[in-house]
Backbone as CSV, one residue per row, in Angstrom:
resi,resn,N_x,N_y,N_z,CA_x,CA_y,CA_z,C_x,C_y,C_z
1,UNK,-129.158,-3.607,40.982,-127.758,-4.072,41.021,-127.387,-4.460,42.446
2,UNK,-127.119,-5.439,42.965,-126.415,-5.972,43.899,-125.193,-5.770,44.407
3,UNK,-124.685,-5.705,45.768,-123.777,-4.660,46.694,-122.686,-5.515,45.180
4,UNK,-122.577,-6.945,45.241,-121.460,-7.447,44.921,-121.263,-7.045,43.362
5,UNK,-122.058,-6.708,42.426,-121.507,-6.166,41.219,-121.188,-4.901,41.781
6,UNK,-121.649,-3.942,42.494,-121.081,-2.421,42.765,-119.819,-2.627,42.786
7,UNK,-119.491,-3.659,43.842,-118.152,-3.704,44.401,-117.040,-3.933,43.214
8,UNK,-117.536,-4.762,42.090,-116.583,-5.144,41.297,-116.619,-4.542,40.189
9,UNK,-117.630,-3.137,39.955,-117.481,-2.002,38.840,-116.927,-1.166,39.646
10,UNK,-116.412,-1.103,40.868,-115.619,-0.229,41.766,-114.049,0.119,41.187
11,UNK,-114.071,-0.732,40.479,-112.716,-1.510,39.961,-112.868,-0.767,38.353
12,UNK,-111.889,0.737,38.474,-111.807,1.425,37.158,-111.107,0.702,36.395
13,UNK,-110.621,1.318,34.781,-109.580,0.473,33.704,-108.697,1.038,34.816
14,UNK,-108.458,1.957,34.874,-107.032,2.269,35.066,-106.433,2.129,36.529
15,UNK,-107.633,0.983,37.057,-106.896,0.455,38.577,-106.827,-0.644,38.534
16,UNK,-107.053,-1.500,37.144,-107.002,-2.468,36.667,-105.517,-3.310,36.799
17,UNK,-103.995,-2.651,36.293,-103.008,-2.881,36.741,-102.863,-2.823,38.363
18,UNK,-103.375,-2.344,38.886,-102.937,-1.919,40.469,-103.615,-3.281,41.022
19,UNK,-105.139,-3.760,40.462,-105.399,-5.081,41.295,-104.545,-6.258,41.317
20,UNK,-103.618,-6.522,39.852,-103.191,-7.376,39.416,-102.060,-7.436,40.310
21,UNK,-100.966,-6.302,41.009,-100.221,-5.563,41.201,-100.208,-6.628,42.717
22,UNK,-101.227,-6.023,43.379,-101.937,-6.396,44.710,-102.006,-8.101,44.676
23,UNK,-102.426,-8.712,43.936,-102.788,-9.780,43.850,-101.378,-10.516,43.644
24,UNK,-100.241,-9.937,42.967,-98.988,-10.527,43.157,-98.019,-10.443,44.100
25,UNK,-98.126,-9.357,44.903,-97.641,-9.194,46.010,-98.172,-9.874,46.817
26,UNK,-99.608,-10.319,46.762,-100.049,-11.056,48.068,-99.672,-12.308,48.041
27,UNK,-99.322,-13.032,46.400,-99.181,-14.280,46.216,-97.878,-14.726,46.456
28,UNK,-97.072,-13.449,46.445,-95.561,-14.020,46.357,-95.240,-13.774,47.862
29,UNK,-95.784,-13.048,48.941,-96.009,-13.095,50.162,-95.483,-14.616,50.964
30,UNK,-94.216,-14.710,51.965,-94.343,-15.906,52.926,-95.500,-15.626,53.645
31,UNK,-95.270,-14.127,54.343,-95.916,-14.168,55.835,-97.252,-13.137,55.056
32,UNK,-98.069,-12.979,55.914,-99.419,-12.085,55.814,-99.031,-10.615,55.543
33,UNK,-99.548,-10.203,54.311,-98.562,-8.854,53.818,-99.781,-7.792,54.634
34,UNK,-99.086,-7.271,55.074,-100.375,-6.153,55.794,-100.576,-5.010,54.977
35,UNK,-101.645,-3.848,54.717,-101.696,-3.066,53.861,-101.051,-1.489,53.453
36,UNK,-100.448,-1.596,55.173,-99.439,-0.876,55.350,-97.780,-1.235,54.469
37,UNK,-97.597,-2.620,54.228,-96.163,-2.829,53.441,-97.063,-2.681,51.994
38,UNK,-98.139,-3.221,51.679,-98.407,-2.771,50.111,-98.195,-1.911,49.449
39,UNK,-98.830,-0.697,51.236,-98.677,1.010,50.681,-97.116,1.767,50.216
40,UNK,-96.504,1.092,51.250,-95.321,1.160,50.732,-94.490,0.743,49.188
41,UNK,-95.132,0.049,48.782,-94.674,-0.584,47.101,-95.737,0.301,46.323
42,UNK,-96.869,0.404,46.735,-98.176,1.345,46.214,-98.035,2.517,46.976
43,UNK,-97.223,3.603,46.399,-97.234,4.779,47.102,-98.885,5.408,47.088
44,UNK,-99.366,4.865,46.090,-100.652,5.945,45.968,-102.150,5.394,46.031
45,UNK,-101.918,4.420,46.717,-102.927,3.144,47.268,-103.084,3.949,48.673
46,UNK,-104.472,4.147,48.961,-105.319,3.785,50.098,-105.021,2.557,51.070
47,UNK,-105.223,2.352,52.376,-105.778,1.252,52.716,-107.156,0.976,52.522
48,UNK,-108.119,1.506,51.902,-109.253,1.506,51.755,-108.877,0.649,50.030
49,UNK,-108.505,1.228,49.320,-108.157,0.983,48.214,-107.748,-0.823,48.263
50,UNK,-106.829,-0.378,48.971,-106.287,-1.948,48.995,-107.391,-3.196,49.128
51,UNK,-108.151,-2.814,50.515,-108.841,-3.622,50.838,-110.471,-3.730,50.064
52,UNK,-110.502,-3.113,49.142,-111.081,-2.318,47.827,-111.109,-3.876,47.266
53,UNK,-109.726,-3.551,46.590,-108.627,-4.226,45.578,-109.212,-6.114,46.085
54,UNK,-108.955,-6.324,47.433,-108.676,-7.634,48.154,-110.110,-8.075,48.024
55,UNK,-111.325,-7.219,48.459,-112.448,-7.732,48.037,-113.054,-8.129,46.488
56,UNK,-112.524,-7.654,46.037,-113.018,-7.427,44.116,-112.223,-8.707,43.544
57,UNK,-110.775,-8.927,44.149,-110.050,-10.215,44.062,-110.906,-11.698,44.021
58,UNK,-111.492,-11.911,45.186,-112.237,-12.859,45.925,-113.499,-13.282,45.510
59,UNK,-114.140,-11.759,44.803,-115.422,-11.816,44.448,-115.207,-12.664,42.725
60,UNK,-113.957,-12.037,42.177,-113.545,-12.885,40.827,-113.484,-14.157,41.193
61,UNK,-112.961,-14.704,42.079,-112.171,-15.989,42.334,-113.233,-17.081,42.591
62,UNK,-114.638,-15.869,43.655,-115.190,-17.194,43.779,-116.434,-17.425,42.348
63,UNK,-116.462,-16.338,41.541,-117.420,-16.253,40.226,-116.698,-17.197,39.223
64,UNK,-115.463,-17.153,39.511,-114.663,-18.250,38.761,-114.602,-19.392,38.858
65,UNK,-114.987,-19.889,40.222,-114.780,-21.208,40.841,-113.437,-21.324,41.019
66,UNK,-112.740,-20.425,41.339,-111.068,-20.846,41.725,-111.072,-21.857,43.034
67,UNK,-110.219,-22.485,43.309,-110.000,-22.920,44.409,-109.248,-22.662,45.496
68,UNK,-109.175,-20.946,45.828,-108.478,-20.543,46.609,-109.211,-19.133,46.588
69,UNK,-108.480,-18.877,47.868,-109.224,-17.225,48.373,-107.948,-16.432,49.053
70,UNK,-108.222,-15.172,49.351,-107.390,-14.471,50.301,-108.238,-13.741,51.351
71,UNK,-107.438,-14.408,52.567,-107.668,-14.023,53.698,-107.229,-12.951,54.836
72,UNK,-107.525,-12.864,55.247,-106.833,-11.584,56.093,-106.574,-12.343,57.670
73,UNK,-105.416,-12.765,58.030,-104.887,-12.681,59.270,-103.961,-12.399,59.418
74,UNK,-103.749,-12.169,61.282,-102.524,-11.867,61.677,-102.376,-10.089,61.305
75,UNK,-103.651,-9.217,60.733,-103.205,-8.005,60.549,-102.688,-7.959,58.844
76,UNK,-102.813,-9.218,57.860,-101.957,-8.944,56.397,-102.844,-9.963,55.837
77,UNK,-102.551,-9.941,54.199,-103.532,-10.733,53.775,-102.751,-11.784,53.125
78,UNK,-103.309,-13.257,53.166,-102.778,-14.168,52.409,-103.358,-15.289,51.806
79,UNK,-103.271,-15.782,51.183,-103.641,-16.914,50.230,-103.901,-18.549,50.567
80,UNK,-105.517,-18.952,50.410,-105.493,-20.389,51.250,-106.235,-20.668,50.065
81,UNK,-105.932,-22.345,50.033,-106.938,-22.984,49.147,-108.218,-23.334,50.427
82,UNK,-109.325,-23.673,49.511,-110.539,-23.724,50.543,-110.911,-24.988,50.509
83,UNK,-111.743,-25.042,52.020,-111.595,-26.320,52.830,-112.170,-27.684,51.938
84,UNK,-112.641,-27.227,51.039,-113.397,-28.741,50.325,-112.305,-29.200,48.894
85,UNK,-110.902,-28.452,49.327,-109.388,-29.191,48.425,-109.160,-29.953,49.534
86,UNK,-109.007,-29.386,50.980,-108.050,-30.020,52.512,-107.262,-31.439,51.495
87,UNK,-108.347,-32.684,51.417,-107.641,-33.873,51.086,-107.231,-33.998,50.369
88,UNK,-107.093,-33.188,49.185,-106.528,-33.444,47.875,-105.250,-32.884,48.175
89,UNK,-104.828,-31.958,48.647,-103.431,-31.196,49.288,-102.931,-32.017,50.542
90,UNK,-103.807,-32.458,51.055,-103.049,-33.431,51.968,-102.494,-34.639,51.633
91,UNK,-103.061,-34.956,50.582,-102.372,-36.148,49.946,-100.924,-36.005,49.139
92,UNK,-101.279,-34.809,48.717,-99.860,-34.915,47.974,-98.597,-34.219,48.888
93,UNK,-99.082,-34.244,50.005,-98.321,-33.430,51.141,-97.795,-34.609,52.502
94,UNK,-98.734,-36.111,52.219,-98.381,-36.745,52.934,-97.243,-37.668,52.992
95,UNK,-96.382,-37.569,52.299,-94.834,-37.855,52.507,-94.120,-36.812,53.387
96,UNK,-94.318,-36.055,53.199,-93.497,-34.861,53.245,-94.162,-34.040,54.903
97,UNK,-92.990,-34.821,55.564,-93.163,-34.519,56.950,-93.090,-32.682,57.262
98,UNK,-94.390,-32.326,57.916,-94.086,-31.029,58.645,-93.244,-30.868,60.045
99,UNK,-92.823,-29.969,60.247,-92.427,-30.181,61.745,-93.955,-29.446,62.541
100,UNK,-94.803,-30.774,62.689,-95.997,-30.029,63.591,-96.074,-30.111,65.197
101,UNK,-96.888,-29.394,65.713,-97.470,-29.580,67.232,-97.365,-30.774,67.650
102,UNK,-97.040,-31.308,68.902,-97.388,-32.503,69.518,-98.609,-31.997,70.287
103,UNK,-99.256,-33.508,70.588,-100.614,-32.841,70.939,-100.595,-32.014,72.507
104,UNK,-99.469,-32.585,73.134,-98.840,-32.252,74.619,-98.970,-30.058,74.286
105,UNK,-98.048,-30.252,72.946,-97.704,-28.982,72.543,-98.674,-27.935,71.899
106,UNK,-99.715,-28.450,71.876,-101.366,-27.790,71.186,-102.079,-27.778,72.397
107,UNK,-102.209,-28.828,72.993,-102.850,-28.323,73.955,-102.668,-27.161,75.449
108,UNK,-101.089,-27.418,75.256,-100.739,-26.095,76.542,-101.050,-24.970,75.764
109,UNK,-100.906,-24.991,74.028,-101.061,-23.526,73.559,-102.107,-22.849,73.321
110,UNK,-103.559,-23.622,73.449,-104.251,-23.572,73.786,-105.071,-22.794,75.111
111,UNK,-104.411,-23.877,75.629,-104.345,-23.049,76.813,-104.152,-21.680,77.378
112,UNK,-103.067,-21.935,76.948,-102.343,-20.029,77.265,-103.112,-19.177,75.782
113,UNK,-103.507,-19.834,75.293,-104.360,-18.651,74.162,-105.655,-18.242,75.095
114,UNK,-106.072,-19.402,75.689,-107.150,-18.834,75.904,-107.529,-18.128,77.294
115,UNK,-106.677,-18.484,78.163,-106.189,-18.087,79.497,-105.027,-17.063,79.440
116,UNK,-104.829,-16.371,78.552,-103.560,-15.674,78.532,-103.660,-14.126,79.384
117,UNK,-103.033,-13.609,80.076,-101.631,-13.991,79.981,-101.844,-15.048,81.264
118,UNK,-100.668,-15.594,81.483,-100.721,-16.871,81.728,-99.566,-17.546,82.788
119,UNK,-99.399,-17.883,84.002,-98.244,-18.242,84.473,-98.431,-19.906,83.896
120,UNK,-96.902,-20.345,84.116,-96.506,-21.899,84.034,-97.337,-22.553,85.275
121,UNK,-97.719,-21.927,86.021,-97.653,-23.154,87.411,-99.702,-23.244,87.574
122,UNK,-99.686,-22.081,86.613,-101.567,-21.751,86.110,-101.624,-23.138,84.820
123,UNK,-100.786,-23.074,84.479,-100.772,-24.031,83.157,-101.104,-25.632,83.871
124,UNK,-99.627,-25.866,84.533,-99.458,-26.846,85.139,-100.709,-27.470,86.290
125,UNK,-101.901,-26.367,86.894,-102.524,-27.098,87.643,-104.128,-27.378,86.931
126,UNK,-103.708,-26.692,85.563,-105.541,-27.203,84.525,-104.833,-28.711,83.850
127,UNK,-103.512,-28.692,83.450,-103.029,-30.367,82.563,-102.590,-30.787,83.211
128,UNK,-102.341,-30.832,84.588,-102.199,-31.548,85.923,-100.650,-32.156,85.314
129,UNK,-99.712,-31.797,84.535,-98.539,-32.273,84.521,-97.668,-31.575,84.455
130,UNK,-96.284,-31.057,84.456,-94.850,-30.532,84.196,-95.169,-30.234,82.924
131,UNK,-95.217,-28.826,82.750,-95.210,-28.310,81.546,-93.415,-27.628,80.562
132,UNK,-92.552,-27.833,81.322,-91.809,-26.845,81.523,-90.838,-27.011,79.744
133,UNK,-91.235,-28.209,79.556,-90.514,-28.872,77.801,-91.027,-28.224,76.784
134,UNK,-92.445,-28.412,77.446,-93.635,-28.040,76.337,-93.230,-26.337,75.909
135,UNK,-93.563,-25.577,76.894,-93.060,-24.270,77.038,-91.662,-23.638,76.482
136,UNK,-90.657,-24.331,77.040,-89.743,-23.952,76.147,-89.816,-24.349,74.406
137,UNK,-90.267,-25.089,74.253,-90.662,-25.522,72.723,-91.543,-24.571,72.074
138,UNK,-92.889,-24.099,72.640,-93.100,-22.839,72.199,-92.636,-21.655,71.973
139,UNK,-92.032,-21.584,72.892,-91.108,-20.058,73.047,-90.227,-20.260,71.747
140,UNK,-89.269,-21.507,71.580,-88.448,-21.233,70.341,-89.002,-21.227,69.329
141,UNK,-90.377,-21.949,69.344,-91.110,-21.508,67.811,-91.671,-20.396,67.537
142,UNK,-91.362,-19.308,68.725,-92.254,-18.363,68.761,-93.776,-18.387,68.566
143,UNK,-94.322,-19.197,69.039,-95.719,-19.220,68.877,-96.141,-18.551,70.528
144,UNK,-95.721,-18.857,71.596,-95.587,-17.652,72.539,-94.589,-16.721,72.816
145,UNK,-94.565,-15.847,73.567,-93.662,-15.049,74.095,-94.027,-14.802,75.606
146,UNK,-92.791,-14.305,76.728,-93.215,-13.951,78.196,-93.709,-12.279,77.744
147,UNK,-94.503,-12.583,79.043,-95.531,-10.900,78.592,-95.420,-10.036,80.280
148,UNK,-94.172,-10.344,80.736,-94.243,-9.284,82.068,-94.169,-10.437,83.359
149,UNK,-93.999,-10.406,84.348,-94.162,-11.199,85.292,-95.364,-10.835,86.119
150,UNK,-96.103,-11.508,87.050,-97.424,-11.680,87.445,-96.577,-11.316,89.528
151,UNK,-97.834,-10.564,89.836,-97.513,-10.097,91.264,-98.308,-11.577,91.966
152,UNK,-96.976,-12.647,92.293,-96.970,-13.879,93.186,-95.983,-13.885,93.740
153,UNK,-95.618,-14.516,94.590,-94.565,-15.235,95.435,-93.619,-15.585,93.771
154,UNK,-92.555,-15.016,94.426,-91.239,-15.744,93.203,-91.482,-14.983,91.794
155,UNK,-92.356,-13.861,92.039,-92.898,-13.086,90.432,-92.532,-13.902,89.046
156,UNK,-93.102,-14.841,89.037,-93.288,-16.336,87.769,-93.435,-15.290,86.880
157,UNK,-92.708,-15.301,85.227,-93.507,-14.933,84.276,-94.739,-15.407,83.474
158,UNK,-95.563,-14.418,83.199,-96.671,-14.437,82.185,-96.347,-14.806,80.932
159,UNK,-97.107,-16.019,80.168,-96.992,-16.485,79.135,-98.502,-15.779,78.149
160,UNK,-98.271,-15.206,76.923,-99.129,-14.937,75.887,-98.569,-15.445,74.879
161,UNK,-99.374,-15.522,73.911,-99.685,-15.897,72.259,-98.669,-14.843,71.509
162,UNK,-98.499,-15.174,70.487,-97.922,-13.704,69.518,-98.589,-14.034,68.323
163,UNK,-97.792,-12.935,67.461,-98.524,-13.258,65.692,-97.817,-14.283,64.951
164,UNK,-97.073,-14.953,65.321,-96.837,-15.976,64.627,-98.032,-17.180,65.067
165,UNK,-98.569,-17.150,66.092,-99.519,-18.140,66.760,-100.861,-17.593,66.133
166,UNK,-100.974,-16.280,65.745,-101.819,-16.047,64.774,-101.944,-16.532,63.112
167,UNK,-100.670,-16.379,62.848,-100.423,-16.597,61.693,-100.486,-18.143,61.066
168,UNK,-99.812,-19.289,61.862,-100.066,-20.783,62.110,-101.110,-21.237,62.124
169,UNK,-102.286,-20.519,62.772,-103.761,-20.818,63.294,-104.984,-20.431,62.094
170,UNK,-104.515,-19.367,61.013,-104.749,-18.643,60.262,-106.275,-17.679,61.399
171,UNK,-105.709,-17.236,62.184,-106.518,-16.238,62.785,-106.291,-14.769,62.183
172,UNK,-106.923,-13.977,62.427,-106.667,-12.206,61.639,-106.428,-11.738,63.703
173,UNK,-107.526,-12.086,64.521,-106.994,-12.057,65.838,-107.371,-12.991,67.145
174,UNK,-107.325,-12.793,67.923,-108.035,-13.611,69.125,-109.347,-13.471,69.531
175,UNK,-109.723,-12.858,68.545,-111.394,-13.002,68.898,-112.187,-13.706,67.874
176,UNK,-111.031,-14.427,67.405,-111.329,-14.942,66.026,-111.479,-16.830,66.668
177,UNK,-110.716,-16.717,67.653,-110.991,-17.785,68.217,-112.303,-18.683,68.739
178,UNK,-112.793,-20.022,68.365,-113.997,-20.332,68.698,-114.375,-19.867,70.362
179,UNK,-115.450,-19.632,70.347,-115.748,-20.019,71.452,-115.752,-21.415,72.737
180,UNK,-115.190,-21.662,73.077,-115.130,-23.073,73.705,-115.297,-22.831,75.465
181,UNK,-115.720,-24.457,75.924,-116.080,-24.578,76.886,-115.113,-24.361,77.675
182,UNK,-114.789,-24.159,79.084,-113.955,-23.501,79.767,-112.451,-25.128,79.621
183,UNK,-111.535,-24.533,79.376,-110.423,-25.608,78.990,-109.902,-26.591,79.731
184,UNK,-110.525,-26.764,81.442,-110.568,-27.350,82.050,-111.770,-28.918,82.082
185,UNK,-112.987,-28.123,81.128,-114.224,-29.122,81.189,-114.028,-29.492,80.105
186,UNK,-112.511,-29.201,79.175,-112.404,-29.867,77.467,-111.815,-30.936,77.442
187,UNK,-110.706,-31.316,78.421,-109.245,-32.197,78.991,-109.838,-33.289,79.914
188,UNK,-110.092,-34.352,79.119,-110.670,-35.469,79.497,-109.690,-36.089,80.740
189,UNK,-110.690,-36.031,82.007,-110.038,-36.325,83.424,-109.184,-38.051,82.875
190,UNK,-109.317,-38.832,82.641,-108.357,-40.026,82.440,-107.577,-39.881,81.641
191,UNK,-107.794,-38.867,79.885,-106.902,-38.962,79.322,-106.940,-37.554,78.984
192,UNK,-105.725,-36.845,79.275,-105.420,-35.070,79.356,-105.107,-34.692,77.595
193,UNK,-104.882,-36.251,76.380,-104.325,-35.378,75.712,-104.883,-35.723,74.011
194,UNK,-105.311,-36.749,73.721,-105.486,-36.708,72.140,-106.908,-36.507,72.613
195,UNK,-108.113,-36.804,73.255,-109.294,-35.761,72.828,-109.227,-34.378,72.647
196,UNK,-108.451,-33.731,73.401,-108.433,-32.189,73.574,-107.665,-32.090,72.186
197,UNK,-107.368,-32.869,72.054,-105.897,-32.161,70.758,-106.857,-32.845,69.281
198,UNK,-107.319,-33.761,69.902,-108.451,-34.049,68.401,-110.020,-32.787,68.223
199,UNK,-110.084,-32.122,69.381,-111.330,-30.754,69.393,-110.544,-29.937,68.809
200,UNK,-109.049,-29.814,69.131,-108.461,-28.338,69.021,-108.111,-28.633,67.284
201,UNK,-107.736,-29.439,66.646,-107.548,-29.514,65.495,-108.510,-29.428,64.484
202,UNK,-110.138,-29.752,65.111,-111.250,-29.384,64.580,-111.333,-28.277,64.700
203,UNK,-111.542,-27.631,66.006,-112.395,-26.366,66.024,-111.394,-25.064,65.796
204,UNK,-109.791,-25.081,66.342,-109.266,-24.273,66.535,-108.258,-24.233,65.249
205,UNK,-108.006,-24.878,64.555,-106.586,-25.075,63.731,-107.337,-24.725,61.976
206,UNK,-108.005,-23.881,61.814,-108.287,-23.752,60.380,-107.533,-23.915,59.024
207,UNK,-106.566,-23.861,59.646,-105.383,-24.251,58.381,-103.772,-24.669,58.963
208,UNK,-103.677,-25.573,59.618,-102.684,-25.809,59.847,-102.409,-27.390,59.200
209,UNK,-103.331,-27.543,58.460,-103.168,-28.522,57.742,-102.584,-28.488,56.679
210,UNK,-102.216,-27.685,56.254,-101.753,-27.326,55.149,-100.476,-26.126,55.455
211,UNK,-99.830,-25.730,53.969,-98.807,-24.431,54.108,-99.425,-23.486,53.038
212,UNK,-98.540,-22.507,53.304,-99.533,-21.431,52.248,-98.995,-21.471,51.086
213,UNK,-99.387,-20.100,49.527,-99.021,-20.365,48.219,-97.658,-19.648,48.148
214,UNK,-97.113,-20.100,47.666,-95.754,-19.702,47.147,-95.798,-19.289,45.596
215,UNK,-94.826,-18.822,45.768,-94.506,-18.170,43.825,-94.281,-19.451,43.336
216,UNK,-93.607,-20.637,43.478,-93.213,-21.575,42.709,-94.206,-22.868,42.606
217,UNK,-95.164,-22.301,43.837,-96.622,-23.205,43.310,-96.385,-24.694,43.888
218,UNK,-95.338,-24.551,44.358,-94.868,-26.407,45.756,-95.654,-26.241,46.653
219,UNK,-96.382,-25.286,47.639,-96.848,-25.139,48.703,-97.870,-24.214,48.740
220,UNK,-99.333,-25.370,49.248,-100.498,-24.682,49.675,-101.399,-24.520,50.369
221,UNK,-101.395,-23.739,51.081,-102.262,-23.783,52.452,-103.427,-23.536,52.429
222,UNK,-104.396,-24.860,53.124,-105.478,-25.632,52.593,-106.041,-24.451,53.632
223,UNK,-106.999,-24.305,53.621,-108.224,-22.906,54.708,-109.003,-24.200,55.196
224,UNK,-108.741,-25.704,55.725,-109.420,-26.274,56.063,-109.842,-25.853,57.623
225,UNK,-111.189,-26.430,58.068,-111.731,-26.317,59.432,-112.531,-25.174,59.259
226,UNK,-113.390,-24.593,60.368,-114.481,-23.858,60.868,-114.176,-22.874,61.610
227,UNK,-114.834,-21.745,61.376,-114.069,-20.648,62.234,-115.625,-20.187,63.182
């Protein structure tokens, strides 16, 4: 018998309601339900249990050929269709403007993801331009936050990532992030901004092509790209 049938006779009758249970909470989920709020609706759920539950889910889904999985980022688990739908969801998604990244705005965040924590004037001398628009535009999307001020002249604050920049990226954390060449040798010396922002949408953006599943089944977030 193979780990993956163990895993899915793991799964008694009478925890049979509890997967189903799990599987609707995760679906009706905006943000990444972590297993700590499950436990809370599941007083008598494990986190072991849960994540029990989340594997045995997946293992159905993909024996089924579903076209979707659940993932775990950001610390919670949530629901993506997988990368070989991307165009079929993008099509029926291409009227229907997102408010996305400019590439100006992916690539400083980038940046400070990967250089974090991070002053503005550290920012400003790898994209050799005035960052200061870009930055405030993150901050209100919360995709960064200031993380303390840095011991310089004029104590500049430190810029980091948060979990919403996790959550957008469909990362679980920052080590989830590709590996890439140092972000200075990525930012093409003549042109600072659609190559870098055409790598970062390949390598770094696994699902921002998409939105995630909703209860009413309008919105679905494609797991496109490479991790």
């Amino acid at each position: 018998m193979n780990e993956e049938s163990k895993t899915e006779r793991s799964i008694s009758q009478e925890e049979e309601p509890y997967l189903a249970i799990v599987e609707a909470l995760i679906f009706s989920s905006e943000t990444p339900l972590t297993p700590q709020r499950i436990r809370e609706i599941l007083t008598n759920l494990s986190v072991r249990d849960i994540r029990r539950f989340v594997s045995n889910l997946n293992q159905q889904y993909r024996k089924q050929g579903r076209s979707f999985e659940i993932r775990e980022i950001a610390g919670g688990f949530q629901m993506f269709t997988l990368p070989e739908y991307a165009p079929y969801v993008e099509k029926l998604y291409e009227n229907k403007q997102r408010n996305r990244l400019s590439a100006k705005a992916l690539e400083t965040l980038a940046i400070i993801a990967y250089k974090q924590p991070i002053t503005r004037s550290e920012i400003e001398e790898i994209r050799g331009v005035n960052v200061d628009g870009v930055v405030r535009t993150l901050l209100s999307r919360n995709l960064i936050t200031i993380a303390g001020r840095a011991e310089a002249p004029g104590s500049p604050f430190l810029y980091k990532t948060t979990k919403k920049f996790l959550e957008y990226f469909g990362l679980n954390s920052l080590s989830d992030l590709p590996r890439l060449k140092e972000i200075d040798e990525l930012i093409d010396v003549e042109d600072r901004t659609s190559p870098y922002h055409d790598k970062l949408v390949k390598e770094i953006s696994p699902s921002v092509l998409g939105i995630k599943v909703t209860v009413n089944g309008d919105n679905v977030k494609n797991g496109n790209g490479k991790r």
